[in-house]
Structure formats: C-alpha cells, structure tokens
C-alpha positions, 0 to 999 in steps of 0.5 A: 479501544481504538483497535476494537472499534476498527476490528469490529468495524470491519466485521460488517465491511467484511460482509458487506463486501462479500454481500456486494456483487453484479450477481444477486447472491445470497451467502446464507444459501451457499452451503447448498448453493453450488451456484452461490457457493462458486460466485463466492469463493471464485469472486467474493471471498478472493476480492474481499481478501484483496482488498484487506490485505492490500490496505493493511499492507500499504498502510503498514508500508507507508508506516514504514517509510515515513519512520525511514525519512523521518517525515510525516508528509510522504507514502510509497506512492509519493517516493518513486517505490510505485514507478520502481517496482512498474519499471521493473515489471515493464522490463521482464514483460519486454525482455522476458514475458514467459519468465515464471511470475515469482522471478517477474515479482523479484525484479520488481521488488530490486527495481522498487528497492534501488528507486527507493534507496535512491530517494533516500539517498538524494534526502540525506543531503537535504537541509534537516530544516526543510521538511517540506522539501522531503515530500517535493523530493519524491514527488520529483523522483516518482515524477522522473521514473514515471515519465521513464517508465511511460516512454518505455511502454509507449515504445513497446506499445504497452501504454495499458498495461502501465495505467493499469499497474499505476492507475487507481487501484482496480479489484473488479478483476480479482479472482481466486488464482489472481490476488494470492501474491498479495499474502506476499505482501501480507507476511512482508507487512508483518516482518515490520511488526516483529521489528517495530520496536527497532524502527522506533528507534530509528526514527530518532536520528542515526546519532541516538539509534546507533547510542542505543546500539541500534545496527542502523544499516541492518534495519534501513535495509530491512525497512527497504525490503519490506516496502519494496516487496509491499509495494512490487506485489500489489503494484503488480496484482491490482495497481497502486492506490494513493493516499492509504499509505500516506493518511492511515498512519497519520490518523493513527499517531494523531491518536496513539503518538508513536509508539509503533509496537502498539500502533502498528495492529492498528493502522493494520486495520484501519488500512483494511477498512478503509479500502474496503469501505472505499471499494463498497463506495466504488462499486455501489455509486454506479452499480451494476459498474464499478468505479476505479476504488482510487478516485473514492480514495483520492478524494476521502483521502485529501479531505482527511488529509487536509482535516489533519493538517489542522489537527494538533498531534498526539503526544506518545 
C-alpha cells in the first residue's frame, strides 16, 4: 500500500515537473509544436529525469550505507563519499582536463570508494556502545576532505567549480546530453535491489552473516561500489544534495521495518518524489528564478528529521 501511494504520487509531480519551466509551454501541443516539442525534450524531459533518478539513487545509496555501518544516523553526504568522488574530479580537471568523461567518472568513483573505506575503517575501531560516535565520525572525515579539497581548488583557482559539485544540488542546468550518466548511477542503485536480501543480512553483525554463510568481504565491497559509483555520478552532473539519502530510508523503516527486499522499491520512489516535489518548490517560490533544490531539501529534510526522532520505529 505505501508503495502504490508514492507510485501514484509521482504520476502528477511528473507532470508538474515537465509542466514547470520559465517558457510558457504547453504539453498537450508538443506533438505539433516543434517549438514546444524542442523545449520538452531538450529541457523538460532531461531535467524531469534528472531529478528521479538522482533521488532514487541517493536514496537507495543512503539505504546502503546505513546497512554497511550499522547505523540509522549517517548518509553518503555525511561519510566523506561526497568530498571522495570531488577530490577525484578535481585531481583529473588539474591533471588531465581532456581526459574522456568515462575515465574522469572512474577516478572519481576510486576516489569515493578509498574515502568511504577509510571511514570504515576508522568506525570499526569505535566502541560498539557509542553510536552517536558513528555519525560525528564522518562528519569529521567529510569535514577533513573537504577542507582538503577546497585548499586544492583555491590553489588551482577552481573555488567554482567545487560549490558546484559540493553545493546544494543544482538541476537548472540540465540538458539532454548533460544528465545521461546519472543512468549510471540508476543500473548501480538497482545492482543493490538484486543483493538486497545478502545486505539484510549483513546488517546483523559479521559474526551472524558469516553464521549464515554470508561472504562478508564480497558484499561490503560491492555495498562500497554501488555507493561510490552513486554518489561520483551525481556529484559530478548536478552536485550533492543533502538530507535525501539519510531521511528517505528512515521514514521508510519506521514503516516497513527492515525488510530490504520489500522496502527497497519504496524508499526508490520516495526518494524520486521527494526531490522532484522539492525541485517544484525551488523553481516555483521565486519564479521566473530558481532556488538552489537543496535549501528546500535542507529544511524539509531537518524538519522530518527531527520529527523522526520522536517516532517510535516499526518492528520488521
């Protein structure tokens, strides 16, 4: 039931999106319309895209790396993933700016995979007791990089660039030809629904999954690569927006529990409506200008956040 009520939910943030633009279009006319027809699949359309599948993958992302820690309080934003995959594109803009947008995507997604290791690495030596210490932890380690990643691009005058790729998330410039690595991001986020079951597991503690037979090295390095490839594209397309991958799977386990292989299509969805609703927000509050979608977010997302503090969580 939840599921169908955020599948049906999208259906008119869909077409609100696509409806929603500086140019007066309308959709009904763009079969005929070359003029209509051009600002929808050039703009529309690619924008529309975007945005769904940044927030179905990011959700699905924060899914992922809340199993591999263990811990409700933490998001690809808040692990150093994001300052990873920028320091990576940041090192092939200085070092190699005409090298193909394929290799540029694949240093980043190393970049993003040794950062997060490295945060794992550092929680496994934190007292099992002190969860609050998980989150502060990566708050650290995206603090560090980030400051590192910054010296680096104001040493190589590319300040910009890093706002854009660690700002608030930013869709206004999405064209077709400009969003189409994000189906990267897309087949990467549903490589984690086919393993659902095995990162289930391995959420119970390496003691019970290896009881269970569960190869736990195989499945922490793939749970590594999907959020490394995840968080690389969009970081590199639109920037990294905040809050999604850490409030969508907890509003989806205080009403599903943790079964994954059920709950996984839906924190998909409630991820894409999400920021598509907050993407409608940004450009709607201040039209004909936009609003950066992670301010909206950042402030939806704090106030859920704080109302699922109080909440009791579902038993699943």
């Amino acid at each position: 039931m939840p599921l169908t009520l955020v599948s049906v939910a999208l259906v008119p943030l869909t077409l609100a999106s696509l409806a929603t633009g500086a140019a007066d279009v309308d959709l009904m006319s763009a079969a005929h319309d070359p003029q209509a027809a051009l600002v929808l699949m050039q703009s529309r359309l690619p924008r529309t895209l975007a945005v769904v599948l940044t927030g179905a993958a990011l959700a699905l992302a924060g899914v992922l790396v809340q199993s591999l820690v263990r811990n409700r309080f933490v998001g690809p934003d808040t692990t150093g993933t994001a300052e990873g995959a920028a320091l990576g594109l940041l090192a092939m803009t200085i070092y190699a700016p005409a090298a193909p947008v394929w290799v540029k995507m694949l240093v980043a997604s190393l970049a993003a995979l040794g950062t997060t290791a490295l945060f794992l690495t550092i929680i496994r030596r934190l007292p099992a007791r002190e969860i609050m210490l998980v989150p502060i932890t990566g708050l650290v380690v995206s603090g560090v990089l980030g400051a590192v990643v910054s010296f680096l691009a104001w040493q190589a005058d590319l300040i910009q660039q890093i706002g854009i790729w660690l700002g608030s998330g930013e869709f206004s410039g999405v064209l077709a030809g400009r969003y189409e690595l994000l189906w990267l991001a897309g087949a990467a986020a549903g490589l984690a629904w086919f393993s659902a079951d095995r990162f289930a597991i391995l959420a119970l503690g390496d003691g019970v999954a290896t009881g269970l037979g569960l190869d736990t090295a195989a499945v922490m390095r793939l749970g590594l690569l999907v959020v490394a490839v995840v968080t690389a594209t969009v970081v590199a397309t639109v920037g990294m927006v905040p809050f999604l991958g850490l409030v969508v799977p907890n509003i989806v386990a205080r009403i599903m529990g943790d079964n994954l292989r059920a709950s996984l299509p839906l924190v998909a969805a409630a991820g894409a409506a999400l920021l598509l609703a907050c993407d409608l927000a940004a450009r709607l509050l201040v039209r004909p200008y936009e609003l950066p979608v992670g301010m909206i977010l950042g402030v939806v997302g704090s106030l859920l956040f704080l109302t699922l503090l109080h909440l009791r969580p579902a038993r699943g």
